[in-house]
C-alpha positions in Angstrom: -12.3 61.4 -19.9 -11.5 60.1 -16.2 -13.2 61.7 -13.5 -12.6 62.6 -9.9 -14.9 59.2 -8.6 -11.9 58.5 -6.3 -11.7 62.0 -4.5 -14.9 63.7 -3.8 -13.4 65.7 -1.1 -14.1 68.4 -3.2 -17.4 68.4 -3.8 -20.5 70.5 -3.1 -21.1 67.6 -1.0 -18.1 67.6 0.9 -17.2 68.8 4.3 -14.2 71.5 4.3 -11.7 70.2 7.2 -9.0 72.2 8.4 -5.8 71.4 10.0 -8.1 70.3 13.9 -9.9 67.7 11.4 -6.7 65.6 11.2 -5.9 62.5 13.1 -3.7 63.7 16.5 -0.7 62.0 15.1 -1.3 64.3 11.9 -1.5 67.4 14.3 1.9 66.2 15.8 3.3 66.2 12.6 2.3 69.7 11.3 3.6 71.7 14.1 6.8 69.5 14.3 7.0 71.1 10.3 6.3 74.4 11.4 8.9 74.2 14.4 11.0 73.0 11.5 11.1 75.5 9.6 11.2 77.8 12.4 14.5 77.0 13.1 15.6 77.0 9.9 14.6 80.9 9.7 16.7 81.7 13.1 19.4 79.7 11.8 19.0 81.2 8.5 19.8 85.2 10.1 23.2 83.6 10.7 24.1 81.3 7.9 21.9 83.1 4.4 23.1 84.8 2.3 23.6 88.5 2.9 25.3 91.0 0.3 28.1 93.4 1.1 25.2 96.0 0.0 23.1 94.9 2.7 21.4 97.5 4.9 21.5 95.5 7.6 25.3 94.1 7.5 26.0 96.7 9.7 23.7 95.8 12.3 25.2 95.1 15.3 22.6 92.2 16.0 23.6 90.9 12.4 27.4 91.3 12.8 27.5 89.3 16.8 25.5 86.5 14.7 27.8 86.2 12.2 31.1 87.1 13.5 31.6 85.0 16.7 32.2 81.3 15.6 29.4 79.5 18.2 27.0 81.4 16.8 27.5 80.6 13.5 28.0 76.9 14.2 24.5 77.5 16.2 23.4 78.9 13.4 24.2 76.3 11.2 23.0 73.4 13.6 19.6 75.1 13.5 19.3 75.1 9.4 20.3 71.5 9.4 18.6 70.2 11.9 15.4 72.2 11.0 15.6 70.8 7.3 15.7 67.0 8.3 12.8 67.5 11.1 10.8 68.9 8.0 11.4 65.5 5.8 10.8 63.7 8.9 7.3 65.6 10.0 6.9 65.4 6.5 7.1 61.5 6.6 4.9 61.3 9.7 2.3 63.2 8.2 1.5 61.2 5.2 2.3 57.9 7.7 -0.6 59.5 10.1 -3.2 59.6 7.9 -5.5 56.9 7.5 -7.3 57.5 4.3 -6.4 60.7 2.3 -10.2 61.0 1.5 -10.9 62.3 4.8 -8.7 64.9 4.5 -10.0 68.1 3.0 -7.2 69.7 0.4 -7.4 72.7 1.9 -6.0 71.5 4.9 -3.0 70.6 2.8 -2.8 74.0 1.6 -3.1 75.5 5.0 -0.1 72.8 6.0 1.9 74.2 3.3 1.2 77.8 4.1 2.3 77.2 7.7 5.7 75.6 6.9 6.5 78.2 4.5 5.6 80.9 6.7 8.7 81.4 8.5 10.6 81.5 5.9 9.1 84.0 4.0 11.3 86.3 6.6 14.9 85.1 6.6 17.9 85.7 4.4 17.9 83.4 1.2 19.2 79.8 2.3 20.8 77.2 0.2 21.1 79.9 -2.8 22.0 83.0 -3.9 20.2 82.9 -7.1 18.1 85.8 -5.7 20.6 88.3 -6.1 21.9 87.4 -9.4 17.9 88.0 -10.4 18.5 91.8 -8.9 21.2 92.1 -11.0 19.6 91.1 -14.0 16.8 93.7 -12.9 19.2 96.0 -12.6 20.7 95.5 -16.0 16.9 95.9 -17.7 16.9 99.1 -15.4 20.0 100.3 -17.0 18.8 99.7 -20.0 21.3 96.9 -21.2 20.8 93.4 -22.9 21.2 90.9 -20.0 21.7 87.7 -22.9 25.0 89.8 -23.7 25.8 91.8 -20.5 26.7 90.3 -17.3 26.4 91.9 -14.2 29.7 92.6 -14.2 28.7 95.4 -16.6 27.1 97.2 -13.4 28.8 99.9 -10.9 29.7 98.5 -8.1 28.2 95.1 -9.0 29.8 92.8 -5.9 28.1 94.8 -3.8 24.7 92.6 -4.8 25.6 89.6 -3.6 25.7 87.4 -7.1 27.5 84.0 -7.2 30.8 84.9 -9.3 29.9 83.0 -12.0 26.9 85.2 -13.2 29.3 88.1 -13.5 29.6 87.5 -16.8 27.4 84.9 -17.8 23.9 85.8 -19.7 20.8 85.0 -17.7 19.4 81.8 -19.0 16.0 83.1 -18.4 13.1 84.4 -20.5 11.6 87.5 -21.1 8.5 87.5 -18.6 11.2 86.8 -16.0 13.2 89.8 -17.2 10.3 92.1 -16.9 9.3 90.6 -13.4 13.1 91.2 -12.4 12.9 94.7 -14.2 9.7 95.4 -12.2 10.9 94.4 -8.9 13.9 96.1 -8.9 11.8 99.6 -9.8 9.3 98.9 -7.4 12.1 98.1 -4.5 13.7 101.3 -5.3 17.4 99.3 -5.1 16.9 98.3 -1.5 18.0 94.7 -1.5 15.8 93.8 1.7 12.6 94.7 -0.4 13.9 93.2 -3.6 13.9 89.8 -1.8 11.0 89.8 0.0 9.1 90.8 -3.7 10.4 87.7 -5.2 9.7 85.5 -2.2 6.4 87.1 -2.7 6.4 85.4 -6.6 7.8 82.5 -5.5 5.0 82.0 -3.2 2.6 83.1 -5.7 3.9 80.2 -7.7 3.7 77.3 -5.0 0.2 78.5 -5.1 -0.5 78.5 -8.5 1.3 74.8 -7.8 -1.5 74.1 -5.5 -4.1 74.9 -8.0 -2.9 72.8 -10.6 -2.2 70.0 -8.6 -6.1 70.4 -6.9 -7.0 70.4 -10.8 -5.2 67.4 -12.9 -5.4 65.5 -9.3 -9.4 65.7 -9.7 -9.1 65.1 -14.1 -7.5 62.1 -13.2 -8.9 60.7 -10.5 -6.7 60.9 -8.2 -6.5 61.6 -4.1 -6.1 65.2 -4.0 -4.8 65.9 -0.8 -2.5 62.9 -1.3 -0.8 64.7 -4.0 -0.6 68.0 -2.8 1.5 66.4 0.3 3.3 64.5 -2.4 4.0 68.2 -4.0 3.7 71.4 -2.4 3.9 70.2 1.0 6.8 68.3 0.6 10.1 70.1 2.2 11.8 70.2 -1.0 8.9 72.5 -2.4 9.3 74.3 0.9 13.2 74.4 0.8 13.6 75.6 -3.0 11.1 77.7 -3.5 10.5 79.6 -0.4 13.7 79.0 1.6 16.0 79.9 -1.5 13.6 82.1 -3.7 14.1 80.4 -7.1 11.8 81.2 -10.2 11.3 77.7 -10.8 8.2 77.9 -8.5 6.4 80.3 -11.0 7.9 78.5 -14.2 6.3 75.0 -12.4 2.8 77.0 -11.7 2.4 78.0 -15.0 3.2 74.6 -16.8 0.8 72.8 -14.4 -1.8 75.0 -15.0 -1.1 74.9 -18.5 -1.7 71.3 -18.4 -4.9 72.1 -16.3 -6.3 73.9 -19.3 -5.6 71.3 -21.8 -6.8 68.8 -20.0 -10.1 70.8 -19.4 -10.9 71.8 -23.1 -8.9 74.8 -23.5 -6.1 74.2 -25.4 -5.5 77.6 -26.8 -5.2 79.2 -22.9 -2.8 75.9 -21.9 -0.8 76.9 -25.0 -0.6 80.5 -23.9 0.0 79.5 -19.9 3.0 77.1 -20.5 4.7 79.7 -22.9 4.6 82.1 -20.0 6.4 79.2 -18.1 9.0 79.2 -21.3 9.3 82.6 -20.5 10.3 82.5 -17.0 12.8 79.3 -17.7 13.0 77.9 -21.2 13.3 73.8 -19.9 9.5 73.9 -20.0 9.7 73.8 -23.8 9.7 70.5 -23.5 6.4 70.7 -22.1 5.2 71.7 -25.6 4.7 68.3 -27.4 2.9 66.7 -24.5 0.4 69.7 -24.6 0.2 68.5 -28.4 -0.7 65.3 -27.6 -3.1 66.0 -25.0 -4.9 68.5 -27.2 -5.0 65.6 -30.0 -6.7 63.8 -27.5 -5.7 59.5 -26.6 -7.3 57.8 -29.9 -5.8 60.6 -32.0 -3.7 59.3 -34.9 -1.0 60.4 -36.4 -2.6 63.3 -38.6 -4.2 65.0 -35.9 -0.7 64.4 -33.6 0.8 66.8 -36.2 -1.8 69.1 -36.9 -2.0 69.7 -33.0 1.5 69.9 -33.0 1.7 72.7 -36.1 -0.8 74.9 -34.1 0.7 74.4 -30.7 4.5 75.5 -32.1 2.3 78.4 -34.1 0.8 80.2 -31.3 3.6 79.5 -28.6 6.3 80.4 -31.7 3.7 84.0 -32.0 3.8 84.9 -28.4 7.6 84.4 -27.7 7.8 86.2 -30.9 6.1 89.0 -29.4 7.8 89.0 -26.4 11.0 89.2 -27.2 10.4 92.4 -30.4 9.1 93.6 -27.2 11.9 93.6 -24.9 14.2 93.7 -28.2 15.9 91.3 -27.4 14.6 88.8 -29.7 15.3 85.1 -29.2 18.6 85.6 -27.3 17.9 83.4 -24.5 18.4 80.4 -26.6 22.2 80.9 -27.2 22.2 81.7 -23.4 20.3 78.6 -22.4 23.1 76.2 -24.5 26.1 77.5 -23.1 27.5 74.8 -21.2 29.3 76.7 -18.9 31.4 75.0 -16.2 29.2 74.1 -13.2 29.3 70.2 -12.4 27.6 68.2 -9.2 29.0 65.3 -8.3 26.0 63.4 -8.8 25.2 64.2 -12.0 26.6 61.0 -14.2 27.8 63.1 -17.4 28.9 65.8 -15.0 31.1 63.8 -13.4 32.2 61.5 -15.9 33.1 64.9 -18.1 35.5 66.0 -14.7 37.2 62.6 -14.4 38.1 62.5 -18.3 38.9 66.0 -18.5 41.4 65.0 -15.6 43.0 61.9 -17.2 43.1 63.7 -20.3 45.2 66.7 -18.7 47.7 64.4 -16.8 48.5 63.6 -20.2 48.8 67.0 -21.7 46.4 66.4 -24.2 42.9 68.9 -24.8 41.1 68.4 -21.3 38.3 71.0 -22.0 37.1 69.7 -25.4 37.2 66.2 -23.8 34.6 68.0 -21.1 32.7 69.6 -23.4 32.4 66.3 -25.8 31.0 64.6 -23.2 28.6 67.4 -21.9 27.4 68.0 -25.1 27.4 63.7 -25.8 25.1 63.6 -22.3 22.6 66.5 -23.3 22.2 64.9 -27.2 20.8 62.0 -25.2 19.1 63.4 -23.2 17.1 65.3 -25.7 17.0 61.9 -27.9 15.5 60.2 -24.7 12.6 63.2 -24.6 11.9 62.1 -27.8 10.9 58.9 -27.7 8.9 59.5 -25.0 7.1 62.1 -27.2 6.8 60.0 -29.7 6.1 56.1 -28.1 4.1 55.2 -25.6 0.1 55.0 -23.8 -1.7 57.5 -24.9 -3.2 57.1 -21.2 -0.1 58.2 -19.7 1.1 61.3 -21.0 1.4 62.9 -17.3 4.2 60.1 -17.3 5.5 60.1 -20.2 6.6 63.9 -19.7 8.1 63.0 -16.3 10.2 60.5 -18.0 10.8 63.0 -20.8 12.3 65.9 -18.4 14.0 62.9 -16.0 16.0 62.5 -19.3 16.9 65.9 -19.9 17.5 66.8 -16.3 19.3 63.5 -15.3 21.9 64.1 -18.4 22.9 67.2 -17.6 26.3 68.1 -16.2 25.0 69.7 -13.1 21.3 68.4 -11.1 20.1 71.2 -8.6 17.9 70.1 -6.0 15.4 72.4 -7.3 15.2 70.9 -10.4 14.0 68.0 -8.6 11.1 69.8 -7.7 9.7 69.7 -11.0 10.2 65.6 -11.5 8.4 65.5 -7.9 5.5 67.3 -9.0 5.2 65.0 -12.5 5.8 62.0 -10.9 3.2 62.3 -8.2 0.5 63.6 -10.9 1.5 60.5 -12.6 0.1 58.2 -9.9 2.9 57.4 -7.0 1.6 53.9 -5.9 2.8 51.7 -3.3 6.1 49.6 -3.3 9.6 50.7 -4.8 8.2 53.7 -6.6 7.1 55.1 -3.1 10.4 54.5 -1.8 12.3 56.5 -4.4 10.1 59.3 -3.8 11.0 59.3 -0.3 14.9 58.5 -0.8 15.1 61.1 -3.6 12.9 63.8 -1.4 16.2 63.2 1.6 18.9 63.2 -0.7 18.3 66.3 -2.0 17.1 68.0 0.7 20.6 67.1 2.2 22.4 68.5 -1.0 20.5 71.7 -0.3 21.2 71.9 3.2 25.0 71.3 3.1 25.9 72.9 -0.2 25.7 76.6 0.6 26.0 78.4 3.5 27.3 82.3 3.8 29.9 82.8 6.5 32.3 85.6 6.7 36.1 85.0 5.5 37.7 84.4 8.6 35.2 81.6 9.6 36.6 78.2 7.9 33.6 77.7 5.5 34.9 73.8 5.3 34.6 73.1 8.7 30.9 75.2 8.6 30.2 72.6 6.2 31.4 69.8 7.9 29.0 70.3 10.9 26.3 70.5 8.7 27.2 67.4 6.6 27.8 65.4 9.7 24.5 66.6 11.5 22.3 65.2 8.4 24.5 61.5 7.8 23.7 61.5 11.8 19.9 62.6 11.1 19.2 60.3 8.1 20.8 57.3 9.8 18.8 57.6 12.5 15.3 58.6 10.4 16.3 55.1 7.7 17.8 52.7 10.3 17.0 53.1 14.1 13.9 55.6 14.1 11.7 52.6 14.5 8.6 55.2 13.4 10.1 55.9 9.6 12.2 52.9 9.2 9.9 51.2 7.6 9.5 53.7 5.0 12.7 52.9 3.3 12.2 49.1 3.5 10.5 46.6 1.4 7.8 45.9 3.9 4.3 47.1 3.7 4.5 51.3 4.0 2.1 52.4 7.2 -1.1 53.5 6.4 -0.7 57.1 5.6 0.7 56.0 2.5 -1.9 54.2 1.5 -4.7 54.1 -1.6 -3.5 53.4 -4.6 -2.7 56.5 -6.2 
């Protein structure tokens, strides 16, 4: 079994340093972040997301923000602006530091905390997922199915602030997340203000139990620990999509990793049990399952003791979601809900896109455009789940951390639509994998700016009468402007994107 040799930072031994114990570059860097993200919360009372319900729309401090036109383009300036200086003191921070080793992980964790600080007390940025989860609260309130019902089935239910297209679509979530939801919505009494600060609340539980996990496998597997939780939960797409836009994926991710934690550490039965908690907040960890399997068998395991491990992990997980759903009686029926296709696409998303452009051809010639889009949808996730396959099934027994990465880069890469948050999950995989130098460092960065400008340009709330497109357009034109200058000119992270040698913070191996 590897151990920690090349991290001892976390020792008895070792000597906790905080934030004053980094290099004065490093310092630089992390109060550039929390400046960041500073101005992303100011920005955000102008541009988040903010439901007709609100208590506060009728604040006259709220309404000047958001009805005079400078503001809002202030507004908007701030967000964008804020998000690229986090990639970029995000950059300089890992460029500043000499040798990870020196660098206690708590000091990481303190980084983290400090850059999602501010936004713990904004409006939601980037998403309005939140609200669609206080509708779903409200439906378990109610007393109604939410894998039938959509909110639509609510009084009053535009008043909440859901994206349209969860007015009738079942939540594709599992039951813990329903009772969470449930809870929060009892506890907050309806108030939507309270509402959304509880679930920033379990979102930031979940970027900690991120932290955990990542402190754990990163020391199993010999890895720098303070490397990867910079590589993970300090990395502004962690910041951005879990705090910043309050999405349950932070928990769902927590609960896996320490899942894997437990596996990894001779307790299969309590990994088992952790990552079908994670099923149960978002069902994509499923595919966590097998790999759990694997790692239980153990990396000279053959085939036999693959399946036997596999039988008993499918057993208990099968009991528990079992239980869960005769208790909330509602059974199984977030499956059904988790295959709809449904008719969200990104332009970036290969299948997505090729299932718009032959649904388009096919209509110009009157023949059956949405069966054409849904062949090819369903065509992309077949593969998808054919690629996750193999990679249960071939490969190093040594890299199983890997080999699920690959396995839920598959799934996620052949769906129709690619969130940015969803790339928050393949981040934290990837860098538990071992991110060394070269190419593979490179992607990481180019991957961590591209979606962190997808995030910052797709959604922004702006009353009617504001052109949202030319809202938009500022924003989009701020972040070509920002990443041109971070990839080409900024002669500090240039050399980041290039093929010569990365600066030392990036350096050690793994």
């Amino acid at each position: 079994m590897p151990q920690p040799s090349a991290d001892r930072s976390l020792s008895a031994s070792g000597t906790a340093r905080s934030i004053a114990g980094l290099p004065g570059g490093g310092r630089y860097a992390v109060w550039q972040g929390f400046i960041a993200s500073l101005c992303m919360a100011l920005g955000g009372l102008g541009v988040g997301w903010m439901a007709s319900g609100s208590s506060l729309i009728r604040v006259p401090f709220f309404i000047v923000l958001r009805d005079n036109p400078v503001l809002v383009v202030l507004c908007t300036v701030l967000v964008a602006f804020g998000g690229l200086f986090l990639v970029r003191a995000w950059l300089r921070l890992g460029q500043r530091v000499g040798d990870w080793r020196s660098v206690h992980p708590l000091a990481l964790c303190k980084i983290a905390a400090l850059w999602c600080a501010p936004l713990m007390l904004t409006f939601p940025l980037f998403s309005r997922d939140v609200y669609a989860y206080i509708g779903q609260g409200r439906l378990m309130v109610a007393g109604l199915n939410p894998y039938v019902n959509g909110i639509s089935a609510l009084n009053n239910y535009h008043n909440l602030g859901p994206d349209s297209l969860w007015t009738e679509a079942p939540t594709p979530y599992g039951p813990v997340f329903l009772w969470i939801e449930q809870a929060i919505v009892w506890v907050s009494g309806g108030n939507l203000e309270v509402a959304i600060g509880l679930f920033r609340v379990v979102a930031a539980v979940g970027v900690i139990l991120c932290a955990i996990a990542v402190i754990g496998l990163a020391q199993h597997y010999g890895l720098q620990t303070s490397r990867k939780l910079w590589l993970t939960v300090a990395n502004p797409l962690f910041v951005i999509n879990f705090i910043a836009s309050i999405h349950n994926d932070a928990l769902m991710l927590g609960l896996v990793l320490l899942g894997l934690l437990a596996v990894v550490r001779g307790r299969p039965v309590l990994g088992i049990v952790l990552a079908t908690l994670s099923i149960g907040i978002k069902p994509i960890t499923l595919i966590a399952l097998p790999f759990i399997g694997l790692l239980w068998a153990g990396q000279r395991a053959g085939w036999g003791r693959k399946i036997a491990c596999w039988t008993l992990t499918v057993i208990i997980s099968g009991a528990i979601l079992t239980i869960e759903g005769a208790v909330t009686g509602f059974w199984f029926g977030w499956l059904p809900a988790m295959t709809t296709s449904g008719t969200i696409w990104t332009w970036y998303a290969p299948f997505g896109l090729l299932s718009v452009t032959a649904a388009t051809l096919v209509q110009s010639m009157n023949g059956p455009a949405d069966l054409v889009a849904e062949l090819i949808k369903a065509a992309g996730r077949a593969l998808g789940m054919l690629a996750a396959l193999w990679f249960v099934l071939r490969g190093s027994s040594e890299r199983i951390m890997l080999r699920m990465a690959l396995a839920l880069t598959a799934v996620v890469v052949t769906a129709a639509a690619i969130q940015p948050w969803y790339v928050t999950w393949l981040a934290a995989f990837f860098a538990l994998a071992g991110i060394a130098e070269g190419w593979y460092l490179r992607a990481y960065y180019l991957a961590t700016v591209f979606f962190t400008v997808i995030a910052l340009t797709d959604q922004l709330d702006v009353f009617d009468w504001i052109p949202l497109i030319a809202i938009r357009a500022v924003a989009i034109a701020l972040s070509v402007v920002f990443v041109a200058y971070m990839m080409f000119w900024d002669w500090k992270t240039r050399t980041l994107f290039t093929r010569g040698p990365a600066l030392s913070g990036a350096s050690a191996a793994r």
